[in-house]
matplotlib code that plots the C-alpha trace (Angstrom):
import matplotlib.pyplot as plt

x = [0.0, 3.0, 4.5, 0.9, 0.3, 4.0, 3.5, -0.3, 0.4, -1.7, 1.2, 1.3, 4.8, 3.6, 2.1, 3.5, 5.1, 8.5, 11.2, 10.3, 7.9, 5.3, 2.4, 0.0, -0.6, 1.7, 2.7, 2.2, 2.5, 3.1, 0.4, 0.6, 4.1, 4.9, 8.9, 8.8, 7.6, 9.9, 12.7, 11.2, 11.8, 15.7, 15.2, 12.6, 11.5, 9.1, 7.5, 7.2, 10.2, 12.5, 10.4, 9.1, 9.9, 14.0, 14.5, 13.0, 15.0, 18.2, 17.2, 15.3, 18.1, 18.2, 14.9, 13.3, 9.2, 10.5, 12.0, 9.0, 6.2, 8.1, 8.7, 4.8, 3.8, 6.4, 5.5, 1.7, -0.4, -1.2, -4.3, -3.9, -1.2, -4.3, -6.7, -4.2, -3.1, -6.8, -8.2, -5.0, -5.6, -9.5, -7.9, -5.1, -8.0, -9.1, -5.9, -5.1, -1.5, 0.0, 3.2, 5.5, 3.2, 0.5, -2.2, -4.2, -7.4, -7.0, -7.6, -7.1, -4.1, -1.6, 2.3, 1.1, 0.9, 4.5, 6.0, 4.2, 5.4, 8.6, 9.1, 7.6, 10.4, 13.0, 11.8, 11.5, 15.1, 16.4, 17.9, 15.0, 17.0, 20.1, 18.4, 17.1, 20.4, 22.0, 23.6, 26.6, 28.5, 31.2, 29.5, 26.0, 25.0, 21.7, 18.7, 16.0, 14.7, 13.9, 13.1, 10.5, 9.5, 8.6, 6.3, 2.4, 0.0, 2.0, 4.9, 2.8, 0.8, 4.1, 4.9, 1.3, 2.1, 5.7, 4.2, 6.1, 3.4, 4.0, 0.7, 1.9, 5.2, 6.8, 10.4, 10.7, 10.1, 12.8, 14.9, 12.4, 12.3, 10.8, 11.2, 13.2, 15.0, 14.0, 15.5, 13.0, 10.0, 9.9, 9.7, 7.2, 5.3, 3.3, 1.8, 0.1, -1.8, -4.4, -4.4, -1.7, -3.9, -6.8, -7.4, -3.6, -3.0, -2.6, 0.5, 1.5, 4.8, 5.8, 4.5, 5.8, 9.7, 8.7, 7.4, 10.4, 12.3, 11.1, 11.0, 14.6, 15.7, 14.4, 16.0, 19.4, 18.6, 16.8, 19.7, 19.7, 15.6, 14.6, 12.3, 12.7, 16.1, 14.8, 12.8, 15.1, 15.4, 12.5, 11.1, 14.1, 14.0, 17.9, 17.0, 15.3, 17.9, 21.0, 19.4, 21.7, 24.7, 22.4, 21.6, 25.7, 25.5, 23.6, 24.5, 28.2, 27.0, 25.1, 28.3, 31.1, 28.3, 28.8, 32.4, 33.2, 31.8, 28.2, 29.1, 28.8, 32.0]
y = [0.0, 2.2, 1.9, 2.4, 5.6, 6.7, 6.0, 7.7, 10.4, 9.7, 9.6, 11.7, 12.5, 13.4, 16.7, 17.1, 20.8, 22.6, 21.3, 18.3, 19.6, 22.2, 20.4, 22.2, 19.2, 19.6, 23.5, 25.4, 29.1, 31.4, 33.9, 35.1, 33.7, 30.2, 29.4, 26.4, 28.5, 30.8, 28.6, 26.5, 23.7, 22.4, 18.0, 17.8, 14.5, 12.9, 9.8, 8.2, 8.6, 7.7, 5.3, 3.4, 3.6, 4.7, 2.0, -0.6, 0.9, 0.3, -3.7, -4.3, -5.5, -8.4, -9.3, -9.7, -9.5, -6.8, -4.9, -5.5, -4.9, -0.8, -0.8, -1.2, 1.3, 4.0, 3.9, 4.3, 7.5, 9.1, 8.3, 4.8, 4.8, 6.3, 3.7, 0.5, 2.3, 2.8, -0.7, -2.6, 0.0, -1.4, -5.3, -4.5, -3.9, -7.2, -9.1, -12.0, -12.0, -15.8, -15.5, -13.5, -13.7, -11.4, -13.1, -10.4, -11.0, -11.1, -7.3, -5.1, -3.8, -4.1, -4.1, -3.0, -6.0, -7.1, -3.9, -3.7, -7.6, -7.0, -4.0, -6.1, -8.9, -5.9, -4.8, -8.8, -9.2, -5.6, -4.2, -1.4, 0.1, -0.1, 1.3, 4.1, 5.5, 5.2, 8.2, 10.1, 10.7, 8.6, 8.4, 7.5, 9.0, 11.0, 9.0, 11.4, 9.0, 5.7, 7.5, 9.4, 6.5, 4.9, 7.6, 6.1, 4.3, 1.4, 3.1, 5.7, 2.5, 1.1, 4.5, 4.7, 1.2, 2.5, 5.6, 7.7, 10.0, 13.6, 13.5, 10.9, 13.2, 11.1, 12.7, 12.0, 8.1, 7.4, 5.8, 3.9, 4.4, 7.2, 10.0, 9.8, 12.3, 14.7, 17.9, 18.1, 18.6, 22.1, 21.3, 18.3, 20.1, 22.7, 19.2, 18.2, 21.6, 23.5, 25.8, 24.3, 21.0, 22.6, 26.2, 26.1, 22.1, 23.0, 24.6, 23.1, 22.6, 25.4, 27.2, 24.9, 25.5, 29.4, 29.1, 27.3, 29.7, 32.2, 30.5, 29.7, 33.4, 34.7, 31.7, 33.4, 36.9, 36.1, 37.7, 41.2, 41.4, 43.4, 42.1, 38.9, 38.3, 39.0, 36.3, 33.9, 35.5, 36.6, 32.9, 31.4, 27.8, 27.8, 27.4, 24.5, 23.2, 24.0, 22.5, 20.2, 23.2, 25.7, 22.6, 22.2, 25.8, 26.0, 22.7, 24.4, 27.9, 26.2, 24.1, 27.0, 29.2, 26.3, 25.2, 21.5, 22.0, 23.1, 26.6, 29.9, 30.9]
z = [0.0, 0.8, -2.4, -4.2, -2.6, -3.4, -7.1, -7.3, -5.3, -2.4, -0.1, 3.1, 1.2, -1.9, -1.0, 2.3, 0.8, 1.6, 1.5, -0.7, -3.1, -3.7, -2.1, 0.8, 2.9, 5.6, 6.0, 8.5, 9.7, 12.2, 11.5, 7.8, 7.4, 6.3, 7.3, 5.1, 2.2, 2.5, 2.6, -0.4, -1.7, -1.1, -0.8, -3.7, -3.6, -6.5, -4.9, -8.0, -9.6, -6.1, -4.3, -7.2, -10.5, -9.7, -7.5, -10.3, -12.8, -11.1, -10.7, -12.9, -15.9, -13.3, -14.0, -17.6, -16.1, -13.7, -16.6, -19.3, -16.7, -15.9, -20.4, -20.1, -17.1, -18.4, -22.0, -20.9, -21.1, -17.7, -18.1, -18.5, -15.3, -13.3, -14.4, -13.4, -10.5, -9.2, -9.9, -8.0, -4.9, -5.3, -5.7, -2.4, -0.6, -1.1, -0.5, 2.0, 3.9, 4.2, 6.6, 4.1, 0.7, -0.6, -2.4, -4.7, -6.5, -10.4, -12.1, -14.8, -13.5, -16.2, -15.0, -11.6, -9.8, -11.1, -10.0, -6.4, -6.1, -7.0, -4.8, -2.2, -2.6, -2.6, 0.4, 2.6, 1.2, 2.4, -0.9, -1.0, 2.0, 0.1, -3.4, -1.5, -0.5, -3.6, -4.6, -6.5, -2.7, -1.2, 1.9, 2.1, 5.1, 3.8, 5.5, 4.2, 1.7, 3.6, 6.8, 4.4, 2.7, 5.9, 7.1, 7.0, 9.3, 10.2, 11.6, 13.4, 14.9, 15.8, 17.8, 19.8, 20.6, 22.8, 23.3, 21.0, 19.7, 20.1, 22.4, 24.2, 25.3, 22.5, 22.5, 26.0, 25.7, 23.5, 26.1, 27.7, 31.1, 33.3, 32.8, 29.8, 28.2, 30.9, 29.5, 26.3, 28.5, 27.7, 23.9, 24.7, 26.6, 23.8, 22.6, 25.4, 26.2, 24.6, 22.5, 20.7, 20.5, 19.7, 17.8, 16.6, 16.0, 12.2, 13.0, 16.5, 15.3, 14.2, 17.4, 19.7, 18.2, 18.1, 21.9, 23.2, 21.0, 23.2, 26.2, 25.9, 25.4, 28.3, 30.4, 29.0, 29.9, 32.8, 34.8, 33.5, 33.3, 35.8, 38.4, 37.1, 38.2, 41.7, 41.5, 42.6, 45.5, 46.8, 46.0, 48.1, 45.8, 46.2, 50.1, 49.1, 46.7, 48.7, 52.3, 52.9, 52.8, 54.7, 57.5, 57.7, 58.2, 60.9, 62.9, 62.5, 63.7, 66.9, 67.9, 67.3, 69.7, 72.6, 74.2, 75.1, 78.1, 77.3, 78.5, 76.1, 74.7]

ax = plt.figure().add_subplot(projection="3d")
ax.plot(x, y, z, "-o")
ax.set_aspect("equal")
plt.show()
């Protein structure tokens, strides 16, 4: 299904917007201003061509049916490419899993079910990871691609399931145990409270790095603000925090005020 909805366009991916393409699903703005619009479009990423069709191409002289069934799709009008790609989404829908094999109803599909299949086989024996990656560079240490190509229901299911959801103070479960990554609860916390999870939740993120933005400046000028850098003090937390010193304090102040023999010196 992944694979499907990267080569129609129906991806989450596909019109996700800045930086991988010029889609509208997925940006967001402060106010007026977009961030990711005005930095435009700097990964651009065409579902088809890298998650499908590319990665075929580059195996598919290893294959003759592999290579005649992407001939056929490629050499198709549009519309035809529409029309197969719309009646296997209606036959996937109908499919039984067995174990490790996909068994899909018969349709008029054309080289659609070959390609998905074949992708499907790339994918059990770990070479779509591989294909994915592939690039000009020495080092192959841009992740963008498979991480992307991973992005649908499954994986978010997978995330609810260890509590790894941004509403579920995601970020902060990563290593497992209570409390976490402690230190990101400022970040975490714009996703758990209204209204950044209700009248702004179309542009939650952007708010929440905005808000911590903010947050986090005033945290490093707290010192010279005035009244604020009072606070401290008049609130007398570093009493509480420094108790054990200010209880040495004392004890040591009450025995230099008494002499060994329980006289006043």
């Amino acid at each position: 299904q992944t694979s499907l909805d990267e080569l129609d366009g129906n991806s989450d991916v596909a019109g996700y917007g800045p930086p991988y393409n010029n889609g509208t699903g997925s940006v967001q703005y402060i106010g007026p201003i977009s961030i990711q619009k005005l930095v435009g479009v700097h990964i651009p990423i065409n579902t088809a061509q890298d998650y499908v069709l590319g990665p075929l191409s580059q195996v598919a002289p290893t294959n003759p049916a592999w290579k005649a069934a992407l001939a056929s799709f490629q050499g198709a009008s549009a519309a035809q490419q529409t029309s197969w790609e719309n009646a296997y989404n209606t036959a996937l829908g109908k499919a039984k899993v067995n174990g490790s094999s996909l068994s899909i109803p018969s349709c008029s599909c054309g080289p659609v079910p070959t390609m998905m299949m074949a992708l499907l086989r790339l994918g059990q024996s770990g070479a779509m990871d591989g294909l994915l990656l592939a690039s000009n560079r020495f080092y192959q240490t841009d992740y963008t691609p498979s991480l992307l190509f991973m992005q649908n229901d499954a994986v978010a299911a997978h995330a609810q399931q260890f509590n790894l959801l941004g509403s579920q103070w995601g970020v902060m479960n990563e290593t497992g145990n209570y409390p976490g990554q402690a230190w990101l609860w400022l970040y975490t916390l714009f996703y758990q409270i209204p209204p950044y999870t209700t009248a702004w939740a179309a542009n939650t993120d952007v708010l929440a790095v905005l808000s911590t933005t903010i947050l986090t400046i005033i945290l490093m000028f707290l010192p010279w603000i005035p009244i604020l850098n009072r606070l401290p003090r008049y609130l007398g937390i570093y009493r509480l925090i420094w108790k054990d010193y200010y209880r040495e304090q004392r004890a040591s102040s009450r025995s230099g005020e008494t002499s060994p023999s329980g006289t006043s010196t």
